[in-house]
C-alpha positions in Angstrom: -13.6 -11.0 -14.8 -9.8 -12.3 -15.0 -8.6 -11.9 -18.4 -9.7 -15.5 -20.6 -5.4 -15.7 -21.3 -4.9 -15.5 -17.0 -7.1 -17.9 -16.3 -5.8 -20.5 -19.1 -2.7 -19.8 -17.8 -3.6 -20.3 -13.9 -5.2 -23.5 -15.3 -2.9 -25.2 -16.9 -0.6 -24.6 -14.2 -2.6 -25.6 -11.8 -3.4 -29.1 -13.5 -5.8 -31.6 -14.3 -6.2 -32.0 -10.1 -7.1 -28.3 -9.6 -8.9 -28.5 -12.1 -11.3 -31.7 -11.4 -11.7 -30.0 -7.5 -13.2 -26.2 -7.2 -13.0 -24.9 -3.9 -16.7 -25.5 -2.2 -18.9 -22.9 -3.0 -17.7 -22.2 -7.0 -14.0 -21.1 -8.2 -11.4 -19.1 -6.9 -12.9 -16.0 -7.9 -15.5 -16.3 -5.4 -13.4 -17.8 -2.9 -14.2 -14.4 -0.5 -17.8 -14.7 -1.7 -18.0 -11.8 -3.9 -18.9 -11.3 -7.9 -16.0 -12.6 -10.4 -12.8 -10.4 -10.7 -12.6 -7.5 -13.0 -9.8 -7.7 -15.5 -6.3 -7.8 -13.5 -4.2 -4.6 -14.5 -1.4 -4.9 -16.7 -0.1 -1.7 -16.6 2.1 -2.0 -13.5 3.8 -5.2 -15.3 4.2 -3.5 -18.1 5.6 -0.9 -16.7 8.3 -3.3 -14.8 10.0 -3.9 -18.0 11.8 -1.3 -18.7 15.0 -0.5 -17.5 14.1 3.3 -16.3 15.8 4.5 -13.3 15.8 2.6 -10.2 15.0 -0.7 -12.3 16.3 -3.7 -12.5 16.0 -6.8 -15.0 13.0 -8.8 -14.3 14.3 -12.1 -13.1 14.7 -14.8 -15.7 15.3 -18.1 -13.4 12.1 -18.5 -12.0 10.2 -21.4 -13.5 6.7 -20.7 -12.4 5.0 -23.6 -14.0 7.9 -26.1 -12.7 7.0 -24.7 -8.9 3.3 -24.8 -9.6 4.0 -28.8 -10.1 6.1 -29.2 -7.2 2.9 -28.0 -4.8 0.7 -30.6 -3.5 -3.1 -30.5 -4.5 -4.0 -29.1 -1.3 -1.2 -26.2 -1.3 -2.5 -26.1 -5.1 -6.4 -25.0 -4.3 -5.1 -22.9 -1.1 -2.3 -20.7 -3.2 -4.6 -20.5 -6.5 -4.7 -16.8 -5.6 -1.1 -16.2 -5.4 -0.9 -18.2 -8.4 -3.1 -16.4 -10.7 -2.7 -12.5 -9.1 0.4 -12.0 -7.0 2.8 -10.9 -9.7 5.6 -13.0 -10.6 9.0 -10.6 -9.9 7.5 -10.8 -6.2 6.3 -14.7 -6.2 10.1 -15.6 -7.0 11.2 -14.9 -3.6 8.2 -15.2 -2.0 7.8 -18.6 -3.4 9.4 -20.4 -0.6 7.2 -18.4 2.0 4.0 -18.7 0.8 4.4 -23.0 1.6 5.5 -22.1 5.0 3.1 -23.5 7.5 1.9 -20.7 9.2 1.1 -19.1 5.5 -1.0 -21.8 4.9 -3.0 -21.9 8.1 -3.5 -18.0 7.3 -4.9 -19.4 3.9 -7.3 -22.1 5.9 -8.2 -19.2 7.8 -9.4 -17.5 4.5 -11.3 -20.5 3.4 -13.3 -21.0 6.5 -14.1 -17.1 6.4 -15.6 -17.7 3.1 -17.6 -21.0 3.9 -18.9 -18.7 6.8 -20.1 -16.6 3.8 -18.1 -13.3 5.8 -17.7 -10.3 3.2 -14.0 -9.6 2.9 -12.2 -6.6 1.8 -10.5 -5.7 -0.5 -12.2 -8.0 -3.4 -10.6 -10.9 -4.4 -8.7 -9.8 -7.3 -7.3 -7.0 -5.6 -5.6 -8.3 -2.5 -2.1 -8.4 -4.3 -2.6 -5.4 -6.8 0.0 -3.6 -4.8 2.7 -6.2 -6.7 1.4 -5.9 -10.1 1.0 -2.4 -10.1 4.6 -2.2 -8.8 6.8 -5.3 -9.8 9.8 -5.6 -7.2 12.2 -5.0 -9.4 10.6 -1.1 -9.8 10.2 0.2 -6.1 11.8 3.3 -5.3 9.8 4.1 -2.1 7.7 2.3 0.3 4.8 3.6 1.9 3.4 1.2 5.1 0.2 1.0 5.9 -2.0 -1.1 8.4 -5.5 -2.7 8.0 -7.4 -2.3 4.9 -10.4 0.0 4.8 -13.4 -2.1 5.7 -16.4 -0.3 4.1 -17.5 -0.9 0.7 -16.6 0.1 -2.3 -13.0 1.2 0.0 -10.0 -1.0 -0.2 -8.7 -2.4 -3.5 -5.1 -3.3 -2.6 -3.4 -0.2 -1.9 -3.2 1.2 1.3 -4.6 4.8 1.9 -6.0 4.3 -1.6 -9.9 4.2 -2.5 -11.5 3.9 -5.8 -13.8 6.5 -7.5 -16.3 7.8 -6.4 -15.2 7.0 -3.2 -13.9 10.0 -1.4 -10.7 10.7 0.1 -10.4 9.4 3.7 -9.1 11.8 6.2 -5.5 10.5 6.5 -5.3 10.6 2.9 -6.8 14.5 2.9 -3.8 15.0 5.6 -1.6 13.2 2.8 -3.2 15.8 0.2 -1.9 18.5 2.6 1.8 17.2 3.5 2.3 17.3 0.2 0.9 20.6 -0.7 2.9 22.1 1.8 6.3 20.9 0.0 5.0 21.5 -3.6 2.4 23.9 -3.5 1.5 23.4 -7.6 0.3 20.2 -5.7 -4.0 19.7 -6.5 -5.9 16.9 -5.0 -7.9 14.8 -7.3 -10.9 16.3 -8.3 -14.3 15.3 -6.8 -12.3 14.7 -3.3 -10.5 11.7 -5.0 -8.5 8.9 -3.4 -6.9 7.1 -6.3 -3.3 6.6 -6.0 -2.5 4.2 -8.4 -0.3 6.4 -10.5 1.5 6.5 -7.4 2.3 3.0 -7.7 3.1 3.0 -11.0 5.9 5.3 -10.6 7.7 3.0 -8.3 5.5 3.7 -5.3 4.9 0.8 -2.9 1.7 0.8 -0.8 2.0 -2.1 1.4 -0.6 -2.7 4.1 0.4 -4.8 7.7 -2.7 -6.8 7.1 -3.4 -7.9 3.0 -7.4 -8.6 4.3 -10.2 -7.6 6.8 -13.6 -9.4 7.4 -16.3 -6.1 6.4 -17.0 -3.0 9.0 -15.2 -5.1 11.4 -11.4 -3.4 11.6 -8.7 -5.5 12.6 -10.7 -8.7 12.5 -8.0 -10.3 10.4 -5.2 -9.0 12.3 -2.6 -11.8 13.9 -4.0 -14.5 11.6 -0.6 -14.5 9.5 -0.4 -11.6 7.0 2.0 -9.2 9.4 4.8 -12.0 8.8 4.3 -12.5 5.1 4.5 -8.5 4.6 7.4 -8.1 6.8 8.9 -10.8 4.4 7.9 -8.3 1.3 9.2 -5.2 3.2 12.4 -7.4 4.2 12.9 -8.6 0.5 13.0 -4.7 -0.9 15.5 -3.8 1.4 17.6 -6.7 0.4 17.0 -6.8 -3.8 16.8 -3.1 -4.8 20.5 -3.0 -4.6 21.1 1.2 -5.3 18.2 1.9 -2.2 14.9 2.8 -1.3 12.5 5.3 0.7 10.8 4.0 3.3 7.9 5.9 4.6 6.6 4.9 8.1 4.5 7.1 9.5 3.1 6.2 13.0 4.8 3.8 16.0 3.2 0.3 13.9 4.8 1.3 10.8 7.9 2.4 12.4 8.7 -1.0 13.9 8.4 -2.4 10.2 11.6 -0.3 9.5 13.6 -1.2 12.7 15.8 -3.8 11.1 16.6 -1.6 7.7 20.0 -0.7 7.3 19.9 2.8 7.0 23.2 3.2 5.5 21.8 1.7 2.3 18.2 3.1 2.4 16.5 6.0 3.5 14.0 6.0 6.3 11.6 8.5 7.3 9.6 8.4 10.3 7.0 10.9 11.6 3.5 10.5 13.5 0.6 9.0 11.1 -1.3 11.5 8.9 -4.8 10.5 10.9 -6.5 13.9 12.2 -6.0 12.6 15.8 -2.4 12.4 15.4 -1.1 14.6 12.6 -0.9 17.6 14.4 2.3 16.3 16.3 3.9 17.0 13.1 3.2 15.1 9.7 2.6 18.4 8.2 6.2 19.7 8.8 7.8 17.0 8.5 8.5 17.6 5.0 8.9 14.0 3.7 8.0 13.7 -0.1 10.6 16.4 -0.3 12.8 14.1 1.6 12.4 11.7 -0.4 12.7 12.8 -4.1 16.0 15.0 -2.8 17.6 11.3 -1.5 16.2 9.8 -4.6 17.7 12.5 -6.9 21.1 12.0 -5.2 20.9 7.9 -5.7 19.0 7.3 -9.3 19.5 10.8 -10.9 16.8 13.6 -11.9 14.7 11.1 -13.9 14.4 8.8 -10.4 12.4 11.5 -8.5 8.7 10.7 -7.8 6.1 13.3 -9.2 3.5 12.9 -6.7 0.4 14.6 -9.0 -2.8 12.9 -9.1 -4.5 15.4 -11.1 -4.4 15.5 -14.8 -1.5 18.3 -16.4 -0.1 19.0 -12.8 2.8 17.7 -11.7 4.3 17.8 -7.9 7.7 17.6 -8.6 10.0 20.2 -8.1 13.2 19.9 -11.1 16.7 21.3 -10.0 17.1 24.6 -10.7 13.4 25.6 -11.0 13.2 29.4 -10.4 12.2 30.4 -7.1 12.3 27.2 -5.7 14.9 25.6 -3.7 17.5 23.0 -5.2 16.7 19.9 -4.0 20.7 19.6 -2.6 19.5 21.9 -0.2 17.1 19.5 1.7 18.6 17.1 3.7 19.1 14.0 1.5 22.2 12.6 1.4 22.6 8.8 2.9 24.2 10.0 5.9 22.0 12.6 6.5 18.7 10.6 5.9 19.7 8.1 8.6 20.4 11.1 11.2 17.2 12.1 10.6 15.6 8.7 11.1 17.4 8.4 14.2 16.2 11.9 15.6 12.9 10.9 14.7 12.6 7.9 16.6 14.1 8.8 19.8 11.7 12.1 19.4 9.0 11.7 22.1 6.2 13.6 20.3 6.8 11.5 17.1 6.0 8.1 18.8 2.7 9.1 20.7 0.1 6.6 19.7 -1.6 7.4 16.7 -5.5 6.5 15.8 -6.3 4.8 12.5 -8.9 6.4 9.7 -12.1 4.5 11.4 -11.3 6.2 14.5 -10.3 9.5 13.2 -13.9 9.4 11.1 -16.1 8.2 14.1 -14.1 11.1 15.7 -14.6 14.1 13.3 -18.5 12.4 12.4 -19.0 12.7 16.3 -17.9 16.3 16.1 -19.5 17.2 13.7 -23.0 16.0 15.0 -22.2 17.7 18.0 -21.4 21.0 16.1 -25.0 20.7 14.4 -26.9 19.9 17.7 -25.2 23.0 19.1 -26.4 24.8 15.8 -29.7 24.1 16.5 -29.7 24.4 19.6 -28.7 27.7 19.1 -31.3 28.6 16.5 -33.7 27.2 18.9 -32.9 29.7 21.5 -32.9 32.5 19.2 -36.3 32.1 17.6 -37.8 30.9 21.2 -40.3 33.8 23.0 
């Protein structure tokens, strides 16, 4: 459930008019007709606060509850999700986006998918966990994703992310693997594990193209509004994080996110999408967590590099000067460098094929797997037959 001191909050910004009008059918928390929101994280927030490497001071001049009065009572009851869960260092320049038009016809959209009682993923609460878990003014690298996952128990805000004990899609084993083949103390989480929050909270962005998706139906929310308000979130990183980011865009969709990023200032890295169906055109060589901490060592320092461990007491990092191991000078990184490489990439043929997204690269390897056991069986058949 939110937290009793978020939802006082929400309420009093909200005012006496939100308050005297629920949406139809119960509060906001049920607004994609699903059980009330577990407690909102804190930890990303309060990990924004700091003034680590890469960070910058949380904004100051953004008076939430002065904007919150400016809305009318019908932007009110639509944005009473961004109000109450889309963190504030990203609502202070997406504050003037999220009253656009065409946002709020994607949020009518919403409504009516509710009132048609359609099961939405991820839940509620966890639509815009990607910005509490990493405040804007903390992003380092940016990892783009698409559509959410649309099974249960699947998506919670993140993309390539799943919550225990759900396991570890197959683009997200390929993940495992890419970055086992750069830092081979690398170990998956246990029990086939998909979290990657702790990702996050090291200054790891995990945006998806599409923030929502109407359950077992992929895509069904595509082109209703959300790829313009997360080009707007990938656009404002590259302007406010003034000393640079990673961006990670692995497969053609992703990679036309990053066209516009100047790659003098930022690093981007481009490669084929880590599906089974399209990794082997070379997401495991590509070497790109590598990549990235050796560009992100050369910009923010040792202490800016992202240990990309999941499992308790390992760390997949590799320090400067670790024996046997090779400095991370050595791997192309510089600025210069970075955008050479993005360039190569995206005039490289086999880099650009189409890719195939986790639903089809499961209904792929489920396929071939039953047809692996028919053959099994068919084979015992014949060998126990007269």
């Amino acid at each position: 459930m939110v937290s009793p001191a978020l939802k006082r909050n929400a309420d009093h910004l909200l005012g006496p008019a939100a308050n005297s009008k629920k949406l139809k059918g119960g509060s906001i928390t049920s607004f994609f007709g699903l059980s009330q929101p577990k407690a909102l994280s804190t930890q990303g927030a309060a990990a924004g606060t700091g003034t680590g490497a890469g960070a910058a001071p949380r904004s100051s001049s953004f008076n939430k509850e002065k904007w919150v009065a400016s809305l009318t009572p019908e932007q009110k009851e639509l944005l009473q999700l961004e109000i109450e869960t889309l963190d504030e260092s990203w609502l202070a320049h997406l504050k003037e986006e999220v009253v656009t038009p065409e946002f709020l016809t994607l949020k009518r959209f919403l409504k009516k998918e509710k009132e048609g009682k359609a099961k939405i993923f991820p839940p509620e609460e966890d639509v815009y966990s990607w910005s509490r878990h990493t405040p804007l003014h903390t992003v380092k690298v940016v990892i783009i994703g698409q559509d959410p996952y649309h099974n249960d128990n699947q998506a919670h805000g993140l993309c390539f992310s799943v919550r225990p004990p759900t396991r570890a899609p197959p683009s997200l084993v390929n993940i495992y693997k890419g970055i086992k083949k750069s830092y081979p103390d690398f170990v998956a989480p246990p029990n086939n594990g998909g979290l990657l929050i702790p990702w996050a909270e090291r200054g790891v962005l995990m945006l998806n193209t599409c923030l929502t998706v109407r359950a077992h139906q992929a895509n069904s929310h595509s082109g209703k509004g959300w790829e313009r308000f997360t080009q707007k979130a990938i656009d404002l990183v590259a302007r406010v994080r003034g000393n640079g980011v990673v961006f990670l865009a692995w497969g053609k969709p992703a990679g036309m996110r990053v066209a516009k990023i100047n790659k003098a200032k930022h690093c981007v890295l481009q490669s084929v999408h880590p599906s089974p169906l399209s990794a082997h055109g070379g997401f495991f060589e590509n070497g790109h967590f590598k990549k990235c901490n050796a560009w992100l060592a050369e910009r923010y320092g040792e202490d800016g590099i992202i240990d990309w461990s999941l499992a308790p007491s390992k760390k997949a990092v590799e320090p400067a000067g670790k024996e046997n191991s090779a400095p991370l000078a050595n791997v192309s990184s510089s600025p210069d460098k970075c955008a050479e490489k993005a360039e190569e990439d995206s005039t490289n043929p086999s880099l650009v094929e189409d890719e195939f997204d986790d639903d089809d690269a499961l209904e792929a390897l489920v396929a071939a797997e039953k047809e692996e056991a028919a053959k099994a069986v068919s084979g015992d058949a014949d060998r126990t037959s007269p």
